[in-house]
Structures are given as structure tokens and as C-alpha cells.
C-alpha positions in Angstrom: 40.6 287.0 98.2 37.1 284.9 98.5 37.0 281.6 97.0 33.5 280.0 96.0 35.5 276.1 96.5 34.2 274.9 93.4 37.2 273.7 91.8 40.4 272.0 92.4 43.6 273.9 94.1 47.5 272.7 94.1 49.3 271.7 96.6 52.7 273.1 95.6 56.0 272.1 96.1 58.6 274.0 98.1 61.5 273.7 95.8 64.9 273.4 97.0 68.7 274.8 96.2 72.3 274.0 97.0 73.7 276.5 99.0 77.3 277.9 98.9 77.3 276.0 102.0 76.5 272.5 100.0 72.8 272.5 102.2 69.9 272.9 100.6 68.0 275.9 100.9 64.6 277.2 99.3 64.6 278.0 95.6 62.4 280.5 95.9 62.2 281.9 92.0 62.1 278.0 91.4 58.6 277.5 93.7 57.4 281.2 92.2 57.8 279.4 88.3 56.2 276.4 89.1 53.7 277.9 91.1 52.2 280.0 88.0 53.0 277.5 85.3 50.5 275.3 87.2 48.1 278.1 87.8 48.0 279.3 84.5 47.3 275.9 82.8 43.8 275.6 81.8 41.3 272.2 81.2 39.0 271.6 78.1 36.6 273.7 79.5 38.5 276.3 79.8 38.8 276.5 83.6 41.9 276.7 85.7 42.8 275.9 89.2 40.6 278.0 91.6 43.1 278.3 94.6 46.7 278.2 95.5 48.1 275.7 98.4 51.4 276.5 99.8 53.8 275.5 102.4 51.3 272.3 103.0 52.6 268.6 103.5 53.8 268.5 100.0 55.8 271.9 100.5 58.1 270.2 102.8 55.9 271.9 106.0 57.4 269.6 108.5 60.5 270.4 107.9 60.4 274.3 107.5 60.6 276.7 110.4 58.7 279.4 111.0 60.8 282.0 109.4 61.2 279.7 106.4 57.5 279.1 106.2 56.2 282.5 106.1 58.9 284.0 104.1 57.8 280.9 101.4 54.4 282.3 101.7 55.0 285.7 101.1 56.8 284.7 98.1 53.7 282.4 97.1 51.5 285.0 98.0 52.6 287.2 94.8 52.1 284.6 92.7 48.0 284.4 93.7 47.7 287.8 93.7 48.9 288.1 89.8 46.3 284.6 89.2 43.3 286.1 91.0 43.2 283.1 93.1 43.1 282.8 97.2 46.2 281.4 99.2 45.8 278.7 101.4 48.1 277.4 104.2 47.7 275.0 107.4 48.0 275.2 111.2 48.6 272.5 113.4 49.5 273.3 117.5 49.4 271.5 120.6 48.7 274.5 122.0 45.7 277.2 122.2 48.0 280.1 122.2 50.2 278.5 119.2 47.6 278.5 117.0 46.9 281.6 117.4 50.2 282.8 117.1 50.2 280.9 113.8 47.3 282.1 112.2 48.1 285.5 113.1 51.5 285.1 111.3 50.2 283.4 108.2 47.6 286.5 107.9 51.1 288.7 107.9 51.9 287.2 104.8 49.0 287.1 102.8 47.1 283.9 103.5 43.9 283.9 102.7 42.3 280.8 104.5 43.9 278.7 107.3 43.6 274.8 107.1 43.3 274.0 110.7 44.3 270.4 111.9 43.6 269.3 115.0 45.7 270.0 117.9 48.6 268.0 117.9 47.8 266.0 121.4 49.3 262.8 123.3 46.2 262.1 124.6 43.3 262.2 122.1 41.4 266.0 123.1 37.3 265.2 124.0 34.4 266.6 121.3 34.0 269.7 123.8 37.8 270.3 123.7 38.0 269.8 119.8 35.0 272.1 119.3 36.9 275.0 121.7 39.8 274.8 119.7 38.4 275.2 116.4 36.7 278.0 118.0 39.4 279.8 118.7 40.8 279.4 115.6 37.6 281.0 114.3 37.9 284.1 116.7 41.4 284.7 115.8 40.5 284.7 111.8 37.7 287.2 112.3 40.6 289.6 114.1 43.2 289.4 111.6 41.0 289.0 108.2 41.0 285.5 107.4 39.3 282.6 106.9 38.8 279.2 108.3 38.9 275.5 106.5 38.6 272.8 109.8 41.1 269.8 108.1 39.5 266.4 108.9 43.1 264.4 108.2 43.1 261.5 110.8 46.1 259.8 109.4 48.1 262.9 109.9 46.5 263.8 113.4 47.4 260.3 114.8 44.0 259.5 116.0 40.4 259.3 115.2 38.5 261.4 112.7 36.7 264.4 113.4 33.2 263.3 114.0 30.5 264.4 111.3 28.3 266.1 114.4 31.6 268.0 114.7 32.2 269.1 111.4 28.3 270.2 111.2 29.0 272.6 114.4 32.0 273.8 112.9 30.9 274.5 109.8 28.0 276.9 111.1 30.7 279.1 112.7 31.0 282.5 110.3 34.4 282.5 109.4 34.2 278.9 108.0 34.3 278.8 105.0 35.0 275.1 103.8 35.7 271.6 105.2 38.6 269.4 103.7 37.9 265.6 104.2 41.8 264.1 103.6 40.1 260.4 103.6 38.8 257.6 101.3 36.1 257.4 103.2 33.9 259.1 101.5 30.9 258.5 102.9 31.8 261.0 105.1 31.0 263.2 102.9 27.8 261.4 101.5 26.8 262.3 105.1 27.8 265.9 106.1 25.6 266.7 102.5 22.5 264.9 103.9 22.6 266.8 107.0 23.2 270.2 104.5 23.3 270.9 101.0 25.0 273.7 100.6 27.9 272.5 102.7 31.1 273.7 100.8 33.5 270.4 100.6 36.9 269.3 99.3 38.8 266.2 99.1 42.0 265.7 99.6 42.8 262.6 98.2 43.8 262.3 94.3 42.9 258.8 94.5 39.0 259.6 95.5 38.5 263.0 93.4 35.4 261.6 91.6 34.0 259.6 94.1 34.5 262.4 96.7 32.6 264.6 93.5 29.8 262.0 93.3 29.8 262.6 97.4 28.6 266.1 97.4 32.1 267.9 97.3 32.7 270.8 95.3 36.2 270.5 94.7 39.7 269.0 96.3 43.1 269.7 96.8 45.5 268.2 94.5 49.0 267.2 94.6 48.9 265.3 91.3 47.6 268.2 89.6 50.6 269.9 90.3 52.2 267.4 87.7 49.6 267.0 85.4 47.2 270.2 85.8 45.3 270.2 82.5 44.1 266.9 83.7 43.4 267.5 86.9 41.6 271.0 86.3 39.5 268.8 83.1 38.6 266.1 85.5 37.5 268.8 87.5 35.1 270.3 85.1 33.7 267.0 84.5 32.8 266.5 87.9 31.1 270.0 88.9 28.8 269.0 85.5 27.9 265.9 86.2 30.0 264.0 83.7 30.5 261.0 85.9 32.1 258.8 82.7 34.3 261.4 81.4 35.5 262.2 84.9 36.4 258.4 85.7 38.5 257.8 82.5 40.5 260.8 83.6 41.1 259.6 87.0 41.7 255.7 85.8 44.5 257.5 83.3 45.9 258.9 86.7 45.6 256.0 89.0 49.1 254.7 89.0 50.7 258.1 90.0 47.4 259.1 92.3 48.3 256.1 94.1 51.4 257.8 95.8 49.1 260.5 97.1 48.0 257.8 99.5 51.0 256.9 100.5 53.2 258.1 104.2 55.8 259.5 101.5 53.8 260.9 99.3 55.8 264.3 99.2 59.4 262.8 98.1 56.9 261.1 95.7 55.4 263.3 93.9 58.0 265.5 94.0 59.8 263.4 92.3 57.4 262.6 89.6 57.5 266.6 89.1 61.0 266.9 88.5 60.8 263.9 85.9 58.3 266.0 84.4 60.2 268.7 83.9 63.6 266.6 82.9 65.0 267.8 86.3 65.1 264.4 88.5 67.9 266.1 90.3 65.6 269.0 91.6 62.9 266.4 92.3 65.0 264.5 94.1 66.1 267.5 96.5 64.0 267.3 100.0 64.2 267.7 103.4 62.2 264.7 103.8 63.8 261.0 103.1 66.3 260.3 100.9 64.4 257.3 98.5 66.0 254.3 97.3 66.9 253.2 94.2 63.5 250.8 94.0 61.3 253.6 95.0 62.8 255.9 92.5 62.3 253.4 89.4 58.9 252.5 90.8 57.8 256.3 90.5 59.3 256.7 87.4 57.4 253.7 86.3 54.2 255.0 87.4 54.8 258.8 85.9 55.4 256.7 82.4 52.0 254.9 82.8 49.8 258.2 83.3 51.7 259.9 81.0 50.7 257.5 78.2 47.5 257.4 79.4 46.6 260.9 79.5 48.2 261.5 76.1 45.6 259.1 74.7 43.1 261.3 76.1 45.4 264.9 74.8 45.1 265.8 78.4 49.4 266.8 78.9 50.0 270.5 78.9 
């Protein structure tokens, strides 16, 4: 499945069960639902999302192993297939020959384009040893038939950001087919378009969607939109024409739930704010990450009120 990158792409959740055992396990029909109730929601324009992002740091990731993971993808992968749309996961390895291993597995299950991290290091790897790994992650693609997105996250990484002479080498490599800039900083962006135009950009940040937009990028990656997808695919729309005010009031309707996108627990989060969506705060409250306190809990809830009544000022609530 090819993907222009013009448009904005969910970061589902991984949805989560009790087991007969009283653990949780993953709710597979559950993540299937809410996968295509969010893809098939459509903005004032008449667009819908443009991709599919599964098993990511919002789909409990860190927590799933590898069996877990790819049997979530596979699941995740029907759901793209029946929406047209290409499925996107990540890879981060310490390792040469674990990222390889990775992206061959993710091809077995219908993954379309590999977010790559950088490796995951003690020591921080030089620009020559950076460049090799990315690479390799390029040769491997071209064997098994997919794609390439290099993921410039330096929060997650635990050190520097990949440098914007980096990201211009990588980009020329053939089976790149994207960048994603998790930063706001987006003058990073601001600079890799200077340097080429038809570079093929998406932030992934809610909190910097129109800025990022104003940038040069074409799109993003959402995890709001999951919540509130007529917004976020609208938003969207306003951006790619140019519609800098429209775009803005959308994203200041957002701000107080965007916010937690920023944030070191923005899965538990959001995922929250999704189940009190969907009058199911017990589901959204079902993780493998951290258990939140009752303050966190009524501040989310606080901030899902807030965009909700903002966003049904603007009839933008699907």
C-alpha cells in the first residue's frame, strides 16, 4: 500500500481485556472497532485519515512482546486493507541484526512502512554509525517489500536529535519514503524544506500540527485524532490548503487535551480520554503502563470536557 503522506494518520490504541486469569490481555475485536470507527470518520472536506499507526507508543509498544506485537498487527493489518490505507509500525534495536530481524517480522504481518528510531545505545552512536544503521534498515526494506520512515524522536531515544545533514542523507536513500519530526521544534523542519522542497514530512506532535503545517510538513501522526478524528482530519484539510486561521481555531479548540501528547505519560493519557469518550473509563483505564492517580484522572477528564465544548462550538464531534 503506497501512501502520498499528505494527511494525518492515528496512532491507535492497543486495547486491553480481563483474562479468565484476572490479567489483562489484548482486546483484539475491541482495537479492530476502534481502529475503523476512526478511519472511517471523515472532516468537512470530506477527507479521512490517510494512514493507519499501530502497535506505536500509544499501543502499549513497550510493553508488548514480540509475539503480542505482531499478532496485534496482523489483526490491524485487516482493518487497512478494508480502508485502503497503508500500515505503519516502529523499530527500535540496540542492535544491527535486531533491526533487521524486526523489520523482517513486521513485513510478515502486513506492515507497510517501518518507523525506524535510532538504535537504542548507552553511549550516543557517531553521524557515520547513525547513517549505517539507517542504512541497513533501508537494505532490509528493499528485501522484504517495505518502506522506510527514519523517526527523529530525541525525547524517546535518550539523546540528541538526529542532525538535519543527517536526515537530508537519509532521505535520498530509495526506500525512504518519509521523515517524522516527534519535536516542537519546528524549525527543524523550516530547515530540511529549505534544503528540499519536495521533502515528504510529518509531525508528531498534536500540540505543533499547524505550526509543523506552516513548516513545510505534509501531514502528522496523531494520537488526539484518535479521540476526536473529524477534527483532526478537518484541521488537516485546512492546513494542506493554506487555511492558516481555520486551521488554528481547530487546534486552540484542542489545546487542553493536545497538551497530554507532550507529556512522558501521554499513552495512559489519551487512552484515557478515549474511553471517556466512548463512556467506557474502565477500558480507558486498562494499560500496561502506569496505573494514574486519582488527580491525573480528574485532570484528564477536565481537559476532554474543555475540547469537547470547544469543538462542538465549531460542529467538529463525530
Amino acid at each position: 500500500m503506497k501512501s502520498n503522506w499528505e494527511g494525518v494518520m492515528p496512532a491507535v490504541f492497543t486495547w486491553l481485556k480481563e483474562s479468565k486469569s484476572g490479567d489483562f490481555e489484548i482486546d483484539f475485536e475491541e482495537t479492530q472497532k476502534q481502529a475503523a470507527r476512526i478511519l472511517k470518520a471523515q472532516g468537512k472536506g470530506g477527507t479521512r485519515m490517510s494512514g493507519l499507526v499501530g502497535s506505536g507508543t500509544l499501543g502499549e509498544n513497550s510493553y508488548l512482546s514480540i509475539k503480542q506485537r505482531l499478532s496485534l498487527l496482523k489483526s490491524l493489518s485487516e482493518v487497512a486493507k478494508e480502508y485502503n490505507v497503508p500500515l505503519i509500525s516502529g523499530a527500535s534495536a540496540a542492535t544491527n541484526y535486531e533491526l533487521a530481524k524486526i523489520i523482517e517480522g513486521l513485513a510478515t504481518v502486513g506492515v507497510d512502512t517501518v518507523m525506524v528510531m535510532p538504535p537504542k545505545t548507552n553511549v550516543v552512536p557517531s553521524e557515520k554509525e547513525m547513517y549505517e544503521y539507517y542504512a541497513l534498515s533501508e537494505a532490509i526494506a528493499k528485501e522484504v517489500g517495505v518502506t522506510i520512515m527514519p523517526y527523529n524522536n530525541p525525547d524517546a531515544a535518550g539523546y540528541h536529535a538526529l542532525s538535519t545533514d543527517l536526515l537530508m542523507r537519509l532521505s535520498m536513500l530509495p526506500k525512504v519514503t518519509a521523515l517524522k519530526i516527534s519535536t516542537i521544534d519546528v524549525s527543524i523542519i523550516e530547515t530540511l524544506m529549505l534544503e528540499n522542497k519536495d521533502l515528504k514530512i510529518l509531525a508528531g506532535v498534536d500540540t505543533v500540527t499547524v505550526h509543523a503545517g506552516l513548516a513545510g510538513a505534509c501531514g502528522g501522526i496523531t494520537g488526539v485524532g484518535c479521540i476526536f478524528p473529524k477534527a483532526s482530519v478537518t484541521m488537516q484539510e485546512y492546513v494542506l490548503n493554506g487555511e492558516w486561521a481555520k486551521a488554528n481555531k481547530i487546534s486552540q479548540a484542542l489545546n487542553s487535551l493536545s497538551y497530554l501528547d507532550a507529556q512522558p505519560l501521554l499513552m495512559e493519557y489519551l487512552k484515557l480520554a478515549m474511553g471517556i469518550h466512548h463512556n467506557d473509563i474502565v477500558g480507558g483505564l486498562r494499560t500496561f503502563g502506569k496505573k494514574l492517580t486519582k488527580q491525573q484522572i480528574d485532570d484528564v477528564k477536565a481537559r476532554y470536557i474543555l475540547a469537547k465544548e470547544r469543538l462542538e462550538v465549531l460542529d467538529l464531534i463525530s
